[in-house]
C-alpha positions as CSV (number, residue, x, y, z in Angstrom):
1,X,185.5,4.8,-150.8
2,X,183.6,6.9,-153.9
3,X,182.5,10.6,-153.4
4,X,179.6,10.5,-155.4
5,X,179.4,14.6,-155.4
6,X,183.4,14.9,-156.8
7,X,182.6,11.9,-159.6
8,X,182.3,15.0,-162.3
9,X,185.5,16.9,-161.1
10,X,187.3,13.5,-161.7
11,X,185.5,12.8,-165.0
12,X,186.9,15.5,-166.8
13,X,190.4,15.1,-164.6
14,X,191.0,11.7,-166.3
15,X,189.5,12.8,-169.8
16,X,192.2,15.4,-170.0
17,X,194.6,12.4,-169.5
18,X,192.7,9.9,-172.1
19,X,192.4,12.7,-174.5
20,X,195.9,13.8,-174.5
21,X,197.1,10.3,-175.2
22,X,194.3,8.8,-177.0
23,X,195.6,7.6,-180.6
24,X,199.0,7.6,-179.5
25,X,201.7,5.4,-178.1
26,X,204.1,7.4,-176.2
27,X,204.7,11.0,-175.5
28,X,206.1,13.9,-177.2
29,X,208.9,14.9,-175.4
30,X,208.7,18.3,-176.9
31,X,205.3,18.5,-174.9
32,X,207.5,17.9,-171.9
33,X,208.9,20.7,-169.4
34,X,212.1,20.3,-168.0
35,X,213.0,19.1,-164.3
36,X,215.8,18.1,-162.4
37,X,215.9,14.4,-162.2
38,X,216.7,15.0,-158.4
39,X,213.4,15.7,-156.4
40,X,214.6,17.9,-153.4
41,X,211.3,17.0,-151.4
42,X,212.5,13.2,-150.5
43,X,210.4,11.6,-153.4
44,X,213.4,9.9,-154.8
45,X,214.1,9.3,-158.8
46,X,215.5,7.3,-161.6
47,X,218.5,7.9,-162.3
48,X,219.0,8.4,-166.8
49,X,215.3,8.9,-167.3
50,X,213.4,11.6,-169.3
51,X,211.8,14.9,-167.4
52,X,208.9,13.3,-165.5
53,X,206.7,16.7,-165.7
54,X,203.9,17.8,-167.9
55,X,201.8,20.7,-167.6
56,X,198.8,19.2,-166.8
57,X,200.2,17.3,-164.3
58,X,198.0,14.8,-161.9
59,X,199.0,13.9,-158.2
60,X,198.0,9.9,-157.4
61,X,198.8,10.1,-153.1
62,X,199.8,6.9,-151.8
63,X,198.8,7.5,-148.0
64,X,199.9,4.8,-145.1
65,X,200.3,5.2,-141.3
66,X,203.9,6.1,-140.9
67,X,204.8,6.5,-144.4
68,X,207.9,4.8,-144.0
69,X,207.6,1.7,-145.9
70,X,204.3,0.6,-147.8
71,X,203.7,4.5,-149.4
72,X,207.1,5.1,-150.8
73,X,207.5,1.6,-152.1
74,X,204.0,2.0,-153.7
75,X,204.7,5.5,-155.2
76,X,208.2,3.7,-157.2
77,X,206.3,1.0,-158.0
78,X,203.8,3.1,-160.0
79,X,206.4,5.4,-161.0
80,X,208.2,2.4,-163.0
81,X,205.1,1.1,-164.0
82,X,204.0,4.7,-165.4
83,X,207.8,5.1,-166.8
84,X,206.8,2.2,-169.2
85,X,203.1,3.6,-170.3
86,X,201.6,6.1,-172.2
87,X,200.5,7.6,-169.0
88,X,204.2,8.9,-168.9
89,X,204.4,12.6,-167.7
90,X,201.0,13.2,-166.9
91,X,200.2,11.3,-163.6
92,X,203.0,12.2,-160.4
93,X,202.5,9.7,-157.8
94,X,203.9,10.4,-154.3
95,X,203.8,9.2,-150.4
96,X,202.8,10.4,-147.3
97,X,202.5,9.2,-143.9
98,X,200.1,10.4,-141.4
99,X,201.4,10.3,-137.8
100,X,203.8,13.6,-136.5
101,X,206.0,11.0,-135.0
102,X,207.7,9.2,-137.8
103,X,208.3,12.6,-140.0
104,X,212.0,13.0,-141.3
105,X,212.9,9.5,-140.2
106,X,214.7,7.8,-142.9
107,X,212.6,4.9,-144.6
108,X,212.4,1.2,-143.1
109,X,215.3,-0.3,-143.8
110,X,214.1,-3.9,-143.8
111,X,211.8,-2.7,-147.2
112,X,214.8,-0.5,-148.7
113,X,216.6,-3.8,-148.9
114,X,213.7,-6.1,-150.0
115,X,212.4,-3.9,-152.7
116,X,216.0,-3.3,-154.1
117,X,215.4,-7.3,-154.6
118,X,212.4,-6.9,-156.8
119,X,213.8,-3.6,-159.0
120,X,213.0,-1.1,-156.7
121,X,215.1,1.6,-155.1
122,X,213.7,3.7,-151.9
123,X,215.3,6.9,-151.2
124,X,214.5,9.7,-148.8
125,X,213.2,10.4,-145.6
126,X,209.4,10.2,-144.5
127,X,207.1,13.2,-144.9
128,X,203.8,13.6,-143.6
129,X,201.2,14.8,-145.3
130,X,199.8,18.7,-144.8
131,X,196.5,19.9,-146.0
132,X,197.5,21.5,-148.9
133,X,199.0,18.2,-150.1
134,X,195.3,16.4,-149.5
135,X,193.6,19.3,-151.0
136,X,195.7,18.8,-154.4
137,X,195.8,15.4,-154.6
138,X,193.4,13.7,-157.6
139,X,193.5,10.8,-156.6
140,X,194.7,9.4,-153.1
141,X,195.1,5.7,-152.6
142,X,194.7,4.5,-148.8
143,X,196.7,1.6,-148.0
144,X,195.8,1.0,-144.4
145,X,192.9,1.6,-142.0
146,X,194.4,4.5,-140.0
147,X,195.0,6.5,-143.2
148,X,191.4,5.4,-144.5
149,X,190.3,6.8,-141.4
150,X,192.0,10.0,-141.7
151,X,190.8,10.8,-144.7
152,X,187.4,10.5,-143.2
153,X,188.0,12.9,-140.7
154,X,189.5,15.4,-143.3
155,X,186.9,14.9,-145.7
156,X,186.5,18.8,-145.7
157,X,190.2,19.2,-147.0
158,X,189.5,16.5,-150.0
159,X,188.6,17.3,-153.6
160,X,189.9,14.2,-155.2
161,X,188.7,11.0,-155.0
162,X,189.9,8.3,-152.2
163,X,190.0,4.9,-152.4
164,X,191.4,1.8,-150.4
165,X,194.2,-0.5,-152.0
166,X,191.4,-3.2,-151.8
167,X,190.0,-1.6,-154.2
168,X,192.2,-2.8,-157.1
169,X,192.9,-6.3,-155.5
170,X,191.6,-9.3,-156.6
171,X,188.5,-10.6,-154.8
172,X,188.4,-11.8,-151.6
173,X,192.3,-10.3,-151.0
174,X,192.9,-7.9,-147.9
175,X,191.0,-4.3,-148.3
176,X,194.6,-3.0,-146.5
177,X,198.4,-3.8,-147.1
178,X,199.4,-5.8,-144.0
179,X,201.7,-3.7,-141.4
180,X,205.3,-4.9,-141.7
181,X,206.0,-3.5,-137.9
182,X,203.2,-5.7,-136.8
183,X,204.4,-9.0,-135.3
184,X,203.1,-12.7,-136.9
185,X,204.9,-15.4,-134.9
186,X,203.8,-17.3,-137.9
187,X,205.4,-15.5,-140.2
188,X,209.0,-15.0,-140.9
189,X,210.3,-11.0,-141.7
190,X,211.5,-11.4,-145.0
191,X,208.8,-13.7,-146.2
192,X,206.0,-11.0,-145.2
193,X,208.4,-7.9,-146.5
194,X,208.1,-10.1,-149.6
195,X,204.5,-10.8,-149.6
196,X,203.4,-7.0,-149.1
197,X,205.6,-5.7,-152.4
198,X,203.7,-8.5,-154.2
199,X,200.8,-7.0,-153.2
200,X,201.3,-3.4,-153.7
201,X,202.7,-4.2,-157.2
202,X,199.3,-6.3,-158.0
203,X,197.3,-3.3,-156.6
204,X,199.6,-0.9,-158.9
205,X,199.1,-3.0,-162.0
206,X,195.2,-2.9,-161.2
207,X,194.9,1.0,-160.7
208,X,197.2,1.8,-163.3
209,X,194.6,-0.4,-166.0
210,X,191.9,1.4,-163.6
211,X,192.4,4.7,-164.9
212,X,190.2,4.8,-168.1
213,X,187.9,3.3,-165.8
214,X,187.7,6.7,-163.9
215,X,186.7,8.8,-166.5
């Protein structure tokens, strides 16, 4: 989804990103503030890494029903992806759920385990999101059709732009990540938690090369 009447707001967002790292292949970490390594709010971190703060820093919102599973494991996957680009320092990405019920519940399990498979380590408890959160947020990635939808209904709160996963997967692919809590007789558990970390990291890769794009 593309809010036309925010395109300009997010044009000169994303050129403060290109222009800080155009003609250069990594970043100065002199230009870097400092910050713990250990995020209090339940957004997890990498342990031996350098300060993951600038001062023109940009929130990517990965959004999803509960919040539980498909956000947080989308959020470390772009984290590591944006731990190995220029893009390092200048782009936070974190998760929220939408629904009151699942807030402060540790994270699914069943995905902690699988995506500790593929490189991945999940850590925290769920948060849902507040309106200060959606008002800040740049850029906020839907990964379902309930958070799609709520977005709609809080378009009022939003100055960022929001788009669905589908948007950076390939052709023809699902708009939404599947729901790992929803049954498929046809499908066994760890095959699907399987199949929906291969998708977020494809939709990952795609937004991370995206970003000039946005400008």
């Amino acid at each position: 989804m593309t809010r036309t009447n925010k395109s300009s707001k997010t044009r000169n967002f994303f050129r403060k990103i290109k222009g800080k790292f155009e003609g250069s292949s990594s970043v100065d970490p002199s230009d870097l503030n400092q910050e713990s390594l250990v995020h209090q709010s339940g957004e997890g971190s990498y342990p031996n890494q350098a300060p993951y703060y600038s001062p023109e820093l940009s929130n990517v919102l990965f959004l999803s029903k509960r919040g539980m599973s498909r956000a947080p494991l989308a959020r470390e996957v772009m984290r590591k992806l944006l731990h190995l680009s220029d893009l390092f320092g200048s782009i936070r990405p974190s998760a929220r759920g939408i629904s009151d019920a699942y807030e402060f519940c540790p994270f699914d399990k069943r995905m902690v385990h699988s995506a500790r498979k593929f490189g991945y380590e999940l850590s925290g408890n769920v948060r849902r999101i507040n309106m200060s959160e959606l008002s800040s947020a740049n850029l906020i990635i839907t990964l379902d059709r309930e958070s799609e939808e709520y977005t709609k209904s809080r378009h009022f709160y939003i100055r960022g732009e929001v788009k669905a996963i589908g948007a950076f997967l390939p052709s023809g692919d699902t708009p939404y990540v599947p729901d790992p809590f929803e049954s498929d007789e046809f499908i066994e558990p760890q095959v699907k938690y399987d199949q929906i970390i291969r998708l977020i990291e494809t939709g990952c890769q795609n937004l991370l090369k995206s970003f000039p794009s946005l400008v």
